[in-house]
C-alpha positions as CSV (number, residue, x, y, z in Angstrom):
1,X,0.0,0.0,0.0
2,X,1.4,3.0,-1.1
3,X,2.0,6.1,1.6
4,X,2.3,8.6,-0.8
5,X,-0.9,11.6,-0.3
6,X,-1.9,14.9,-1.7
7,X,-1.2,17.8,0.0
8,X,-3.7,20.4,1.0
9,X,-2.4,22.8,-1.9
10,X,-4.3,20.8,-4.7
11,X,-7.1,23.0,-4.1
12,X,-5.3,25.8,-5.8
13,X,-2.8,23.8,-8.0
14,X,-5.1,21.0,-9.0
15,X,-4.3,17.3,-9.5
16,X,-2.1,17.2,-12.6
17,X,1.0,17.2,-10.6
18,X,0.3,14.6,-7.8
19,X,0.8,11.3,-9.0
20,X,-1.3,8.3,-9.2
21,X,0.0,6.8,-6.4
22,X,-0.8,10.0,-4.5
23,X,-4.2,10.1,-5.3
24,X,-4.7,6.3,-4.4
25,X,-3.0,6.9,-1.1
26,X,-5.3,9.9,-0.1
27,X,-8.3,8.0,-1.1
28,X,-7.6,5.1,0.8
29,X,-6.6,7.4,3.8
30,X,-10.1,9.0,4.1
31,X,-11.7,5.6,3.4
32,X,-11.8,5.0,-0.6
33,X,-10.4,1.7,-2.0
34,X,-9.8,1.4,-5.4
35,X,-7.3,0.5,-8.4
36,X,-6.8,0.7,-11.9
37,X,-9.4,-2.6,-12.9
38,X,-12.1,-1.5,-10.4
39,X,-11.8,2.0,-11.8
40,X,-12.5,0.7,-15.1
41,X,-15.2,-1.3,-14.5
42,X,-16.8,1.2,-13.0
43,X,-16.0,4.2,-15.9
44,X,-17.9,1.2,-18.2
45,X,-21.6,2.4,-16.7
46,X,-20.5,6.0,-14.4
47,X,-19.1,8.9,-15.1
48,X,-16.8,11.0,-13.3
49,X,-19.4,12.6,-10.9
50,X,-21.4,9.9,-10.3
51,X,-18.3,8.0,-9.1
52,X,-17.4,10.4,-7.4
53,X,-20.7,10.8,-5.9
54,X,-20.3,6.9,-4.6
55,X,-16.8,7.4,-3.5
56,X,-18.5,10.5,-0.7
57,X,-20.9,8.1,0.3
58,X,-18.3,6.7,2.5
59,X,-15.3,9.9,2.3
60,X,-14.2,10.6,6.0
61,X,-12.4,13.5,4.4
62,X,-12.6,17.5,6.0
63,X,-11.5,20.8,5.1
64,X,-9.7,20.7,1.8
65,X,-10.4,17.4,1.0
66,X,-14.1,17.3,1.4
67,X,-14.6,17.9,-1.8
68,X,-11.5,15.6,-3.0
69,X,-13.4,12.4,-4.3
70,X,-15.1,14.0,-7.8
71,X,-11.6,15.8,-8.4
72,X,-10.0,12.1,-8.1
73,X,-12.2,10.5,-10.2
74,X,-12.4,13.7,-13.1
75,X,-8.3,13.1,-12.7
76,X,-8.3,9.1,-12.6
77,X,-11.0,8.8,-15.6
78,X,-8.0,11.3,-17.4
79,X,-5.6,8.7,-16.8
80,X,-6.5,5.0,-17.1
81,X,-9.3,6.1,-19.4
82,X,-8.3,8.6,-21.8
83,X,-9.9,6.7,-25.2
84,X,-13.2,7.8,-23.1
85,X,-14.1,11.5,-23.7
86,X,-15.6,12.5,-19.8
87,X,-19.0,14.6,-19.9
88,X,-16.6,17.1,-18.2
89,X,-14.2,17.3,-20.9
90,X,-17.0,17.6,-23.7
91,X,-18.6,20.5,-21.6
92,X,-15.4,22.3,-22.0
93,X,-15.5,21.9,-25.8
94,X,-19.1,22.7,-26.3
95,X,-17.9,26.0,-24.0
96,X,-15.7,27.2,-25.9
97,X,-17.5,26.4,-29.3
98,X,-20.2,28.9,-27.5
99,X,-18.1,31.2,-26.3
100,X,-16.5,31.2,-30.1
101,X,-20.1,31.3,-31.7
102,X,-21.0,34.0,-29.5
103,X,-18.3,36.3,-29.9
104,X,-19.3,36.3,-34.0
105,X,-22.5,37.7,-33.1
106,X,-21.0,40.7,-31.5
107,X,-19.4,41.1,-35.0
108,X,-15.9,39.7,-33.7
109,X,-14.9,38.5,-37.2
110,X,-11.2,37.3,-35.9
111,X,-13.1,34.2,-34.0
112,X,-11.8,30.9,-34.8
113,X,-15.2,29.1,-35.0
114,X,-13.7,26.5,-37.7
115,X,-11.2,25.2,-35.1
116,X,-13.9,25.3,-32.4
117,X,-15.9,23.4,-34.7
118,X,-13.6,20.7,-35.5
119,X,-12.8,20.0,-32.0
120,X,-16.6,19.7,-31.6
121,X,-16.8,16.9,-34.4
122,X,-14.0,15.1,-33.2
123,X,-15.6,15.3,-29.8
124,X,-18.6,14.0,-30.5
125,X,-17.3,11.1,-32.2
126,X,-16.6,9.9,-28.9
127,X,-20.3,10.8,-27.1
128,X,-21.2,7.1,-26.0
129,X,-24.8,6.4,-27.6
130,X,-27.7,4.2,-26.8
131,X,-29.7,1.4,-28.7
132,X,-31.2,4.7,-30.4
133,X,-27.8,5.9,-31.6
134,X,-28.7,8.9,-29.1
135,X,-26.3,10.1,-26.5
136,X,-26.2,7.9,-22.7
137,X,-28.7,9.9,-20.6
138,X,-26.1,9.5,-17.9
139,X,-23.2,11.0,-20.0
140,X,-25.8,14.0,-21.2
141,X,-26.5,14.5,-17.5
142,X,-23.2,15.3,-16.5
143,X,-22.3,17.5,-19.0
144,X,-25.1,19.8,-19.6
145,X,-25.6,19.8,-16.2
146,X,-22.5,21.9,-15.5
147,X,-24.0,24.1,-17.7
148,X,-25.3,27.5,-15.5
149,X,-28.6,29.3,-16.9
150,X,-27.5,31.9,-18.5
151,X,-25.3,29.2,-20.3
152,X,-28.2,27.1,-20.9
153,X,-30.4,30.2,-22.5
154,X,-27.0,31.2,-24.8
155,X,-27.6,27.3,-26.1
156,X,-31.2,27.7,-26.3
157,X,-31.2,30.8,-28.5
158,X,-27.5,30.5,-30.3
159,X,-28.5,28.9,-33.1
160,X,-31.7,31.0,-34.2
161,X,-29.8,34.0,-33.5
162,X,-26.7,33.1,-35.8
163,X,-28.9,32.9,-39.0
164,X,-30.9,35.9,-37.8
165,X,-27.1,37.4,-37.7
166,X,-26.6,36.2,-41.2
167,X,-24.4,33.3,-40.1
168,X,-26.0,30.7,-41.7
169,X,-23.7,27.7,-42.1
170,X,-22.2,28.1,-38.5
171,X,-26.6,28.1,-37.2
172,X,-27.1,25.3,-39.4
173,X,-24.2,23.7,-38.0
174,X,-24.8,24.4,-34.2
175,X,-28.7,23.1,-34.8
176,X,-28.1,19.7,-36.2
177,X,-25.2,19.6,-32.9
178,X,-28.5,20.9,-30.6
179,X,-30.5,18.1,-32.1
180,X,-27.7,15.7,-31.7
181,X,-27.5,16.4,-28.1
182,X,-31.4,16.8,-27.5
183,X,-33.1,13.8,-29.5
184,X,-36.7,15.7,-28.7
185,X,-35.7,18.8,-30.2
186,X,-34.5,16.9,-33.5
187,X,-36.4,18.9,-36.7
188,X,-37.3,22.0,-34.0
189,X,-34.4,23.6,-34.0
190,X,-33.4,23.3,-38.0
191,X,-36.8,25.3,-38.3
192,X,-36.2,28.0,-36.0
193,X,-32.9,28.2,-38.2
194,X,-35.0,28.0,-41.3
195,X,-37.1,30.7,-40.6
196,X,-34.7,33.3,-39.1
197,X,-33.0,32.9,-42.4
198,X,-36.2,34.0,-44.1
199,X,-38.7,31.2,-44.5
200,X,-40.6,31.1,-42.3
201,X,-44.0,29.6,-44.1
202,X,-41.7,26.4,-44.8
203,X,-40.8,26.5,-41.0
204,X,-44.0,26.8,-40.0
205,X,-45.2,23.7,-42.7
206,X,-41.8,21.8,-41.2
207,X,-43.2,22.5,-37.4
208,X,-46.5,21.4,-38.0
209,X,-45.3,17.9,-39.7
210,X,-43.6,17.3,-36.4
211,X,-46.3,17.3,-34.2
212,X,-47.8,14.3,-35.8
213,X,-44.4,12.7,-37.1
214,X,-44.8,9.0,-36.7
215,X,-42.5,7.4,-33.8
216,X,-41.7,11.3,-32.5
217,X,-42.1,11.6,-28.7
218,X,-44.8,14.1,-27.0
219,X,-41.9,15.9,-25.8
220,X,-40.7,16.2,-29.2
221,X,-44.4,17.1,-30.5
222,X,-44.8,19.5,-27.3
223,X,-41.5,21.1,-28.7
224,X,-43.2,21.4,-31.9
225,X,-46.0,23.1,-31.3
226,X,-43.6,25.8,-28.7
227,X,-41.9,26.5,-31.8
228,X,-44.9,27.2,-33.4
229,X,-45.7,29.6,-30.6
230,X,-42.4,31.6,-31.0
231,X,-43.1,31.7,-34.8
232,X,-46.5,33.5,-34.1
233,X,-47.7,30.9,-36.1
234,X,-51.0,31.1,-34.1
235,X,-53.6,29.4,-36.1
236,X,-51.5,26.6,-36.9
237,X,-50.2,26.4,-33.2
238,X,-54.1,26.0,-32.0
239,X,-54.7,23.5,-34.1
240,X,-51.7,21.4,-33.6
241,X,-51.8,22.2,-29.7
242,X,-55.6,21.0,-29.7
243,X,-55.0,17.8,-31.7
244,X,-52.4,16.8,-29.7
245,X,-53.6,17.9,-26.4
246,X,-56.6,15.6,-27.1
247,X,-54.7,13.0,-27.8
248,X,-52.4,13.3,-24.8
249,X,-55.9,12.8,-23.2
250,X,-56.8,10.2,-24.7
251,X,-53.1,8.4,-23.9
252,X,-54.1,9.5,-20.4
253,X,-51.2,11.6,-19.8
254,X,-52.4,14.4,-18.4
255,X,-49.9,16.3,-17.3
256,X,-48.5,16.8,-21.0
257,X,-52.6,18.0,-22.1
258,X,-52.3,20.6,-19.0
259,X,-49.2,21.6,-20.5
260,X,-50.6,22.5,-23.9
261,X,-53.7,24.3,-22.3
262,X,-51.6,26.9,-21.3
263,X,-50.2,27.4,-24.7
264,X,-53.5,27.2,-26.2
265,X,-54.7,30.1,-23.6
266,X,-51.6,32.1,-24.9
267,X,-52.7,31.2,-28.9
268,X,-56.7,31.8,-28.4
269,X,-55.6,35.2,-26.9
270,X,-53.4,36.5,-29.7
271,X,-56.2,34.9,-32.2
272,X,-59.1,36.6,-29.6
273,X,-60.4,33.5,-30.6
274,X,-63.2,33.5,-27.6
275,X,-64.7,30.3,-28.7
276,X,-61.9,28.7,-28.3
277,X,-60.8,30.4,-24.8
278,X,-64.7,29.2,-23.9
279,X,-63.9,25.1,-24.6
280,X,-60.8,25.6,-23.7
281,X,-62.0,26.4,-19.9
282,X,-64.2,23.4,-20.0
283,X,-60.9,21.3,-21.6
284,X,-59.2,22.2,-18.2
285,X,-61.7,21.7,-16.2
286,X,-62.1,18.4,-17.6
287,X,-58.3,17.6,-17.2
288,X,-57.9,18.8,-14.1
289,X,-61.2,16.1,-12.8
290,X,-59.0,13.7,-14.4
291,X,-56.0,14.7,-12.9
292,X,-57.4,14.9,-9.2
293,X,-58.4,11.3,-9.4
294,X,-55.1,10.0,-10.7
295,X,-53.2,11.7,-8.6
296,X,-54.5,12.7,-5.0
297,X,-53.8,16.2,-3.1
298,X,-51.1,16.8,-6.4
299,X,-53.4,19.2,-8.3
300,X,-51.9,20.9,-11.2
301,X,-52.1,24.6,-11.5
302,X,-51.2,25.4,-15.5
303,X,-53.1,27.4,-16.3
């Protein structure tokens, strides 16, 4: 066993330096066990964090090392694993592909988005995938979730506002990324692009399609008809948003039907559609009846 340890200063200097032997030995010291093989069997289902997050199940560690057992694992995953990209490290890339992306739009014209972009592609050749051939869930977890929300509304609206900016091929490019990422939003955000680069009636017919695409989720028909609602497409969001919320009825989940009644209050109201506001307060009604039974004392207030 070796008696090699960290000292107190990685929390300024990081891990780099130490070497493995030293982060073994602290772990062990504040009650981790672990080696190269465990490790490895583990890195085949976890990720960094969530290793981590097993490993301070158990940490006896204070002070500077409370918070030691993620910043082992980010730094062991680097080492016995580096074929594996860690959600951590493809955070970083999609970072500074944002922070690149962004800087255009304030007309910086020196920003090397093609580089960003190629470390991108090369980078997501390495995003592990499911039986879908969409990303791990887990893996997704971790790295969007170090995103912040300011972060998370720049990657919301990037795309849409780079072909508003005229940058077309770098929106198109961060969209089909988006919908790489975000299976529901797949078709969603290639029309937002679409229409901010001037049609926006084929956008709206693309939207549409999506909210009764065959084998699309409700979550990725929901997301159709919001995109409809940024569009101002209004009649064609209040009949989409109707058809499907009927149909989420009808499939009994109700929560997603409550969720379109609000955007059907927001579409009615820009229509003044008051025939439609009237059923619409006898849909919720309905809904909500329907709710209360299935679930007890959780009543849903949408609307």
């Amino acid at each position: 066993m070796t008696t090699e340890r960290v000292d107190k200063k990685w929390v300024k200097q990081g891990l780099a330096s130490f070497s493995t032997e030293a982060l073994l030995g602290t772990l062990s010291h504040y009650g981790v066990q672990t080696d190269e093989a465990s490790f490895k069997k583990l890195a085949e289902t976890q990720y960094p964090f969530a290793i981590g997050a097993e490993w301070d199940r158990k940490w006896k560690g204070t002070g500077p090392f409370a918070v030691f057992p993620t910043a082992a694992a980010l730094s062991l995953w680097e080492r016995w694993v580096p074929e594996k990209i860690s959600p951590q490290n493809f955070a970083q890339v999609l970072a500074v592909l944002m922070v690149a992306l962004s800087a255009k739009l304030t007309g910086d014209t020196e920003v090397p988005t093609e580089e960003a972009f190629a470390k991108m592609s090369e980078a997501r050749t390495k995003v592990p995938l499911n039986e879908k051939k969409e990303p791990v869930e887990a893996f997704l977890a971790e790295a969007l979730g170090s995103f912040d929300e300011k972060s998370v509304e720049i990657f919301d609206q990037l795309a849409e506002a780079l072909a508003g900016a005229g940058h077309v091929q770098d929106a198109e490019a961060f969209a089909d990324l988006e919908e790489f990422l975000l299976p529901p939003r797949k078709g969603v955000s290639s029309a937002m692009v679409r229409a901010a680069k001037g049609e926006r009636d084929a956008a709206v017919q693309d939207l549409v399609k999506l909210t009764t695409e065959e084998g699309r989720s409700n979550i990725g028909r929901l997301l159709a008809v919001d995109g409809l609602v940024h569009l101002q497409a209004n009649s064609e969001a209040a009949e989409s948003g109707r058809a499907l919320m009927l149909q989420a009825e009808q499939e009994n989940d109700l929560h997603l039907a409550l969720d379109l009644t609000a955007r059907l209050k927001h579409v009615y109201q820009q229509l003044n559609n008051r025939t439609g506001l009237q059923q619409l307060e006898q849909d919720v009604k309905r809904l909500e009846a329907a709710h209360d039974v299935a679930h007890p004392g959780h009543r849903a207030h949408r609307h």
